[in-house]
BAVEXLUM-13283 format. One record per residue (C-alpha): residue number from 1; residue in one letter; chain; x, y, z. Coordinates in pm, 1 decimal, m for minus. Layout:
BAVEXLUM-13283
+-----+------+-------+----------+----------+----------+
|  nr | rest | kette |       c1 |       c2 |       c3 |
+-----+------+-------+----------+----------+----------+
| NUM |    A |     A |        X |        Y |        Z |
...
+-----+------+-------+----------+----------+----------+
END
This chain:
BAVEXLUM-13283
+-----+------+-------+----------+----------+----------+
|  nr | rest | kette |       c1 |       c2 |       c3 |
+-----+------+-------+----------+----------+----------+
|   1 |    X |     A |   8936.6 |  10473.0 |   6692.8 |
|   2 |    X |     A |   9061.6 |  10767.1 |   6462.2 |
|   3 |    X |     A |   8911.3 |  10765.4 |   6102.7 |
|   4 |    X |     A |   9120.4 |  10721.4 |   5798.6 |
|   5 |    X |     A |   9472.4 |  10914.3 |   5744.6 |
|   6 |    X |     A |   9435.0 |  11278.7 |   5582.1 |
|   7 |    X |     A |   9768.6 |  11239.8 |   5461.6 |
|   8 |    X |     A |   9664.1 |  11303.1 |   5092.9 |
|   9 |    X |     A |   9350.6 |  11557.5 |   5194.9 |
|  10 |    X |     A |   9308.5 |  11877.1 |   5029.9 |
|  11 |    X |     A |   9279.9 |  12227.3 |   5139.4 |
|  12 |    X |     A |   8876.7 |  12198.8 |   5187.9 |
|  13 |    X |     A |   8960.4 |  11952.2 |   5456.7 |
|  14 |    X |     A |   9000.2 |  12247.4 |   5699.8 |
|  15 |    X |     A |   9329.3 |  12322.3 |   5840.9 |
|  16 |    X |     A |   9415.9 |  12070.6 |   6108.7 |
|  17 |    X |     A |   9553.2 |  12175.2 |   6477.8 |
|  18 |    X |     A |   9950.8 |  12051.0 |   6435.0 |
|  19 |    X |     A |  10121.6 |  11921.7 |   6818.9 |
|  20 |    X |     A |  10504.0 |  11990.0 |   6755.7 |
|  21 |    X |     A |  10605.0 |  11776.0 |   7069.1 |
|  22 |    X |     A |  10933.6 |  11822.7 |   7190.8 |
|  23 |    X |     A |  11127.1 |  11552.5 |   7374.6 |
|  24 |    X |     A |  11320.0 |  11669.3 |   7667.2 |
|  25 |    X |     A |  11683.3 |  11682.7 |   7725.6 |
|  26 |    X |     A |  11944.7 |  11439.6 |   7869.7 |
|  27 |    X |     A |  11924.3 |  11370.7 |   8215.3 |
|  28 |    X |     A |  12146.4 |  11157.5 |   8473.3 |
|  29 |    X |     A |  11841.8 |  10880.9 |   8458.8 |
|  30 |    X |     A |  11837.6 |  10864.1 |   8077.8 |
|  31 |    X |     A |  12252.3 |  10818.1 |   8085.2 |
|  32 |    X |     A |  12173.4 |  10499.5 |   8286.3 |
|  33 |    X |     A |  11877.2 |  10397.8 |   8110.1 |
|  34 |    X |     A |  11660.5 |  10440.8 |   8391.9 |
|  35 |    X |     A |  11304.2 |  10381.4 |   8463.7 |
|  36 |    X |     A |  11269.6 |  10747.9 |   8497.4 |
|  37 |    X |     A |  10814.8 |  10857.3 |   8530.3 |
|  38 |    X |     A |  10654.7 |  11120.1 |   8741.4 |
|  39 |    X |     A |  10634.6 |  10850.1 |   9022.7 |
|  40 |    X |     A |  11064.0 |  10902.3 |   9094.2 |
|  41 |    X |     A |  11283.3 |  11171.8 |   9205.3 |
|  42 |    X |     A |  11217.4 |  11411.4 |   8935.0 |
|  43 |    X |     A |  11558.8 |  11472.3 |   8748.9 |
|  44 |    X |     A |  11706.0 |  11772.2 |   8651.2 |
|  45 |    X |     A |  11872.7 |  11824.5 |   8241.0 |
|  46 |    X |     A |  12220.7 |  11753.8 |   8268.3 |
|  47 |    X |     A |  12493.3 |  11956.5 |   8063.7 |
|  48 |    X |     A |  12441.6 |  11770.8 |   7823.0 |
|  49 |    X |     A |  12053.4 |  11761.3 |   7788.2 |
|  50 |    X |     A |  12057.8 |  12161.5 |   7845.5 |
|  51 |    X |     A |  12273.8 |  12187.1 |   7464.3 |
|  52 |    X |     A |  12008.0 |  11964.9 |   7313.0 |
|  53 |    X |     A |  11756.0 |  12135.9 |   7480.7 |
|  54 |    X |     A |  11885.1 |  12469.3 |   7323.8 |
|  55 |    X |     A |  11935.0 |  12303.1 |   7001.6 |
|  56 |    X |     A |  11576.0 |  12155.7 |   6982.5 |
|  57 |    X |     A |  11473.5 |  12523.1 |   7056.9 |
|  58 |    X |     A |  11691.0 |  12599.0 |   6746.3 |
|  59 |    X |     A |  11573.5 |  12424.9 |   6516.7 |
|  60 |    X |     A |  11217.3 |  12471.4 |   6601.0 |
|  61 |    X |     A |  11272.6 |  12875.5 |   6569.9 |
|  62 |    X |     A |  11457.0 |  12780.2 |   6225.9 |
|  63 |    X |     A |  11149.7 |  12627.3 |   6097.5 |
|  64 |    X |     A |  10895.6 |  12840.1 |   6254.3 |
|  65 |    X |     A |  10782.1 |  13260.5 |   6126.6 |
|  66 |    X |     A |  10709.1 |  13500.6 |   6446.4 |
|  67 |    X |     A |  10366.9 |  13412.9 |   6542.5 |
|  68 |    X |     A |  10346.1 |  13050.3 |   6416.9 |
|  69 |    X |     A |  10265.2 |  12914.0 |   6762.8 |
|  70 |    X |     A |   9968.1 |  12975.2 |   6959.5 |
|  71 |    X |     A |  10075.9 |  12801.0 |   7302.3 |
|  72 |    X |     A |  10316.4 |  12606.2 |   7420.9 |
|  73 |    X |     A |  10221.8 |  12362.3 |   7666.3 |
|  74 |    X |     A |  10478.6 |  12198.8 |   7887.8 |
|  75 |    X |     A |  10496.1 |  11905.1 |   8135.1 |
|  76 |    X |     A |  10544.8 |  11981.8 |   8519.4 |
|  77 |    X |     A |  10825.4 |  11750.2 |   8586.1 |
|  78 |    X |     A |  11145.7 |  11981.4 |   8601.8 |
|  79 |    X |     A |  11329.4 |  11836.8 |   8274.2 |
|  80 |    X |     A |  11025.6 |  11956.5 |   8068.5 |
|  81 |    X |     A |  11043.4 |  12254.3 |   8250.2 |
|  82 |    X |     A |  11391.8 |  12352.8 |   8193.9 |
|  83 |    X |     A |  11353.9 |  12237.1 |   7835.5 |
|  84 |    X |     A |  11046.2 |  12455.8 |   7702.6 |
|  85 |    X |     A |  11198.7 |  12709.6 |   7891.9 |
|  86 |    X |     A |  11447.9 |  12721.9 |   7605.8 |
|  87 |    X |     A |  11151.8 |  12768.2 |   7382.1 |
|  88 |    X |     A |  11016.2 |  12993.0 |   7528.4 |
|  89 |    X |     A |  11319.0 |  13232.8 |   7535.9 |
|  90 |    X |     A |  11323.8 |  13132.8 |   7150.5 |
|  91 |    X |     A |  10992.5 |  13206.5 |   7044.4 |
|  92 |    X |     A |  10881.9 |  13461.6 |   7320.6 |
|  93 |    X |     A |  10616.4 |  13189.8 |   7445.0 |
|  94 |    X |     A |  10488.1 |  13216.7 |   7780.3 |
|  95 |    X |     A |  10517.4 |  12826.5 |   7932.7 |
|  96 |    X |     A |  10175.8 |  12686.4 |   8002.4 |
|  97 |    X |     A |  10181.1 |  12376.3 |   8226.3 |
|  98 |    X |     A |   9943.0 |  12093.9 |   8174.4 |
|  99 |    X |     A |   9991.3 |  11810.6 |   8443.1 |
| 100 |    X |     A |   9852.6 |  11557.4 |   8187.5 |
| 101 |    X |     A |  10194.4 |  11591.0 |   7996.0 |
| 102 |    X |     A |  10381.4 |  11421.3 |   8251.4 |
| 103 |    X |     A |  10541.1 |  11105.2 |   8252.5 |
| 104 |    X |     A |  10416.9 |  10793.7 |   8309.3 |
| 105 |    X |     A |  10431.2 |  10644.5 |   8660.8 |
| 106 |    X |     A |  10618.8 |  10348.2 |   8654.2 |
| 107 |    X |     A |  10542.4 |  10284.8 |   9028.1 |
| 108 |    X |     A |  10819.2 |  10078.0 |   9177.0 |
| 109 |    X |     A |  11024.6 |   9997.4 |   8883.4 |
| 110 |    X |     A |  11167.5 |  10382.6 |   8917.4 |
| 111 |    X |     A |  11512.2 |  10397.7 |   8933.5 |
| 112 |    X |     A |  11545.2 |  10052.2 |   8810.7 |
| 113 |    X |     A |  11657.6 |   9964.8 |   8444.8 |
| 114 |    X |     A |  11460.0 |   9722.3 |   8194.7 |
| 115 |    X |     A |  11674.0 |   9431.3 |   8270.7 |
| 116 |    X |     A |  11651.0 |   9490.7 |   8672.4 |
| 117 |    X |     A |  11277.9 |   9501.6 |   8635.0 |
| 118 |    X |     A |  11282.2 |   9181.3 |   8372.8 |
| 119 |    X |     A |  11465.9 |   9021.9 |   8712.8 |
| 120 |    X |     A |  11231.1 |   9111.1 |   8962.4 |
| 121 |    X |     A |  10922.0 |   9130.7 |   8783.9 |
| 122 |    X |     A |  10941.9 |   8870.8 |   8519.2 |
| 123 |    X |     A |  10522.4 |   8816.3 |   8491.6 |
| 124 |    X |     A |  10422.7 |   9181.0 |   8514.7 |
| 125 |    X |     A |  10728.4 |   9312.2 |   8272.2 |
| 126 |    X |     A |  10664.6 |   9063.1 |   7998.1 |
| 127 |    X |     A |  10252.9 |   9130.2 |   8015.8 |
| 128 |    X |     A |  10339.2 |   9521.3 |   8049.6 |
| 129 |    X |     A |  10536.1 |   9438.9 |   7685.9 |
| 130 |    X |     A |  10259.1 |   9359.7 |   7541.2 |
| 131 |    X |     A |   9928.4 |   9439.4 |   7716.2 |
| 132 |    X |     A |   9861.1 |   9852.2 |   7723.9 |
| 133 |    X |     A |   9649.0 |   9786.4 |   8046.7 |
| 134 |    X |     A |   9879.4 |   9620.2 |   8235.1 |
| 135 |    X |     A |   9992.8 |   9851.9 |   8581.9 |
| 136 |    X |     A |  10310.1 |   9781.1 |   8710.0 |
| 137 |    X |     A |  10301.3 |   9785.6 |   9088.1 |
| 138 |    X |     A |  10205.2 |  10096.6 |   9225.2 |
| 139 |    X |     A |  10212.1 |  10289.5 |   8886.1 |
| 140 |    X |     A |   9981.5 |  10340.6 |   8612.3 |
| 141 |    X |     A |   9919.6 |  10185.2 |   8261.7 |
| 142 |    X |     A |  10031.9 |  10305.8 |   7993.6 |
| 143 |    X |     A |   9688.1 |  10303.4 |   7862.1 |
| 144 |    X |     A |   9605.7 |  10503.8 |   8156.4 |
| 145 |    X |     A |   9855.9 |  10752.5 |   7994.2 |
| 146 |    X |     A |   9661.9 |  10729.3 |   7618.0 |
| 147 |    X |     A |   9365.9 |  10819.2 |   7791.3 |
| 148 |    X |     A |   9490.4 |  11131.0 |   7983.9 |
| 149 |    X |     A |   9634.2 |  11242.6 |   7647.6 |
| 150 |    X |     A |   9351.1 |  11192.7 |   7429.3 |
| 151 |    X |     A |   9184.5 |  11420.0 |   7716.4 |
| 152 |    X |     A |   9409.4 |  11667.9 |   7681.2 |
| 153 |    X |     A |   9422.5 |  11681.2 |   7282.4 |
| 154 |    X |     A |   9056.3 |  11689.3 |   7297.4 |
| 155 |    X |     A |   9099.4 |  11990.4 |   7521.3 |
| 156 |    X |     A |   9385.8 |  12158.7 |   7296.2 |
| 157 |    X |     A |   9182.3 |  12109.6 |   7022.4 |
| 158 |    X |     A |   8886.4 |  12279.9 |   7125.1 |
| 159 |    X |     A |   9089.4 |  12535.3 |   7243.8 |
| 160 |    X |     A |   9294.4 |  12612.8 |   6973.8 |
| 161 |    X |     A |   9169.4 |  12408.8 |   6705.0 |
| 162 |    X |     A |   9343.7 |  12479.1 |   6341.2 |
| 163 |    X |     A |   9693.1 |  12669.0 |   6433.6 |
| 164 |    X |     A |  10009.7 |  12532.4 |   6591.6 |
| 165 |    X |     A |  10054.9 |  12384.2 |   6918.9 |
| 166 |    X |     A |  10391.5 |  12339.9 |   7058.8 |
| 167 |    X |     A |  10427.0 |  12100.2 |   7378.1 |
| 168 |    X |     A |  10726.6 |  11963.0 |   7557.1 |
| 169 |    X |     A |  10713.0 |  11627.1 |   7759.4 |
| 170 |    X |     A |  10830.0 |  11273.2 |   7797.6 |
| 171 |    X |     A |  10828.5 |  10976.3 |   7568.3 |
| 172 |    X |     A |  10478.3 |  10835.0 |   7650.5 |
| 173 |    X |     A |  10286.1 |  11071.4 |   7628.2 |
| 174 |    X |     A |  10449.8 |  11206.2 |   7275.2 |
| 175 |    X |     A |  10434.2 |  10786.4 |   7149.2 |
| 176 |    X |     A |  10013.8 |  10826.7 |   7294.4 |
| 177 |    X |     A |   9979.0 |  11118.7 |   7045.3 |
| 178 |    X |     A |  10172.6 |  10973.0 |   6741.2 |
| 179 |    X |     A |   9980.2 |  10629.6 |   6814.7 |
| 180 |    X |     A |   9630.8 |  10836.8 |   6843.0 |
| 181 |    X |     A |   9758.1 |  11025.2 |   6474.2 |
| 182 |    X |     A |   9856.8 |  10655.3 |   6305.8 |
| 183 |    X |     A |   9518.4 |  10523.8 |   6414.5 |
| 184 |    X |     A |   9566.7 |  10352.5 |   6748.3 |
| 185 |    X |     A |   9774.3 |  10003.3 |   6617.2 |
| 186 |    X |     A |   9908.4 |   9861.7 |   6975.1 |
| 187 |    X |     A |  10228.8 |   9750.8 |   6774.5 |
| 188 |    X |     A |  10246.3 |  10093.0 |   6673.1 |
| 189 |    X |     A |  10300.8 |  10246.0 |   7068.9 |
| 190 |    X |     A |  10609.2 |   9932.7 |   7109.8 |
| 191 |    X |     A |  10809.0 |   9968.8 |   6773.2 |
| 192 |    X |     A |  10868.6 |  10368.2 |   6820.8 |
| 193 |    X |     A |  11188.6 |  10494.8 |   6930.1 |
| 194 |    X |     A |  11215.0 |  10851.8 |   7021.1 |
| 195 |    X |     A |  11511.6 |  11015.8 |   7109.7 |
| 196 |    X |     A |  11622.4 |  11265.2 |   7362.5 |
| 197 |    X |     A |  11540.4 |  11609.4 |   7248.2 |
| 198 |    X |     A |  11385.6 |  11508.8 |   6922.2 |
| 199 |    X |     A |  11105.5 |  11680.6 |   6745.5 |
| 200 |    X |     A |  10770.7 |  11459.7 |   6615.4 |
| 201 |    X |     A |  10482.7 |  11592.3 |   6482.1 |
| 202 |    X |     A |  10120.5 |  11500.8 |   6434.3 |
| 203 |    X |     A |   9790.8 |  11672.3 |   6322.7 |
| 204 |    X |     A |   9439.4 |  11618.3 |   6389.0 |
| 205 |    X |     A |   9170.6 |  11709.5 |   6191.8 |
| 206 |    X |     A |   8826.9 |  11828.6 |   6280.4 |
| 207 |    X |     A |   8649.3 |  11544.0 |   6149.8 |
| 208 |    X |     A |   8834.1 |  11317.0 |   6334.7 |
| 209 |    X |     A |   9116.1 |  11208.1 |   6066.6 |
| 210 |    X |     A |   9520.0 |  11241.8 |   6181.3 |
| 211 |    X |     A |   9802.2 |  11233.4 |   5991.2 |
| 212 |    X |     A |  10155.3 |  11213.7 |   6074.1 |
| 213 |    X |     A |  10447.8 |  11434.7 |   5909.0 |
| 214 |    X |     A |  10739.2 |  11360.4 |   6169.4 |
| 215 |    X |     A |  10876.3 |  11113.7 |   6416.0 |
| 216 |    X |     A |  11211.2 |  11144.3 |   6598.3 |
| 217 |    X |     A |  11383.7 |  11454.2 |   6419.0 |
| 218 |    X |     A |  11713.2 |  11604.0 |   6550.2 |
| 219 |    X |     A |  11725.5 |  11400.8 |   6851.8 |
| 220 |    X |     A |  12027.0 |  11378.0 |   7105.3 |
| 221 |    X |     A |  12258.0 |  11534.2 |   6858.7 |
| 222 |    X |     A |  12449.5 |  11845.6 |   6926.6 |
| 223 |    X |     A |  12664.7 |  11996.4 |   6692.7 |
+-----+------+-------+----------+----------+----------+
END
């Protein structure tokens, strides 16, 4: 489990390595409120989700000096693609692609929304609710997903420790970071909402401390 918050640490704490994770866009699955994981058909950014893409990119270059970012690391699935692709463009970034970023698999509730699967899967979608280890049928855990991510932060980390990271990807595996950064609290993962195209970000100290600084910014709005 992470150690305590560095949310109050001082400079002799060693500059932390910072994940700016980037939701993506709108796509026809999230209109419908879709089941939508790297297990299904792979959606595209509708017209929609491409403005917020380009307005996520936006506001990250607004915040951000030439040379803040040492990487940016996307998902493979083809809305993360077209997303950090935005960035990219922005903050003349080549795209690195990390198959760990993807979604989760939701196995054969894809395509399906919450109440569909609440119909046909009553046992398995209420323990799923509740239980991080619980695999819906022919998918993975969301666990599963922690893990992966905690593998590639690790990674990242060593990699790149102490500067900026920027990564695009889906709202599991950003909710696995931002529940590794508030110390792992199950309740945590369940009560976080992020929006389409929002920005969160978390940092992660050498010593094994996190802290926090943004959930949910900017998300689905388009001016």
């Amino acid at each position: 489990m992470a150690e305590a918050s560095r949310g109050w640490a001082s400079p002799d704490m060693g500059r932390p390595t910072r994940f700016v994770m980037v939701r993506h866009g709108q796509t026809a699955d999230s209109v419908r409120h879709l089941f939508s994981g790297s297990g299904g058909i792979d959606p595209e950014l509708t017209e929609l989700g491409h403005r917020q893409a380009q307005q996520a990119a936006q506001r990250v270059q607004e915040s951000s000096a030439p040379g803040d970012y040492s990487v940016l690391i996307a998902s493979p699935l083809r809305r993360t693609q077209q997303t950090a692709q935005y960035l990219a463009e922005s903050l003349d970034l080549p795209i690195v692609t990390d198959n760990r970023l993807r979604e989760c698999d939701f196995g054969e509730w894809e395509g399906y929304t919450m109440g569909e699967v609440l119909e046909r899967y009553p046992t398995v979608a209420a323990a799923w609710m509740q239980d991080p280890e619980c695999v819906p049928p022919g998918g993975e855990s969301l666990a599963a997903v922690r893990r992966r991510l905690q593998s590639f932060r690790e990674d990242v980390t060593a990699q790149y420790g102490g500067t900026n990271v920027l990564m695009v990807s889906h709202v599991t595996p950003i909710k696995s970071l931002l529940w590794e950064g508030l110390g792992e609290v199950d309740t945590v993962f369940y009560r976080l909402f992020l929006d389409l195209a929002s920005i969160s970000v978390a940092e992660f100290y050498h010593d094994g401390g996190s802290t926090v600084r943004l959930v949910n910014y900017g998300g689905g709005v388009v001016a």
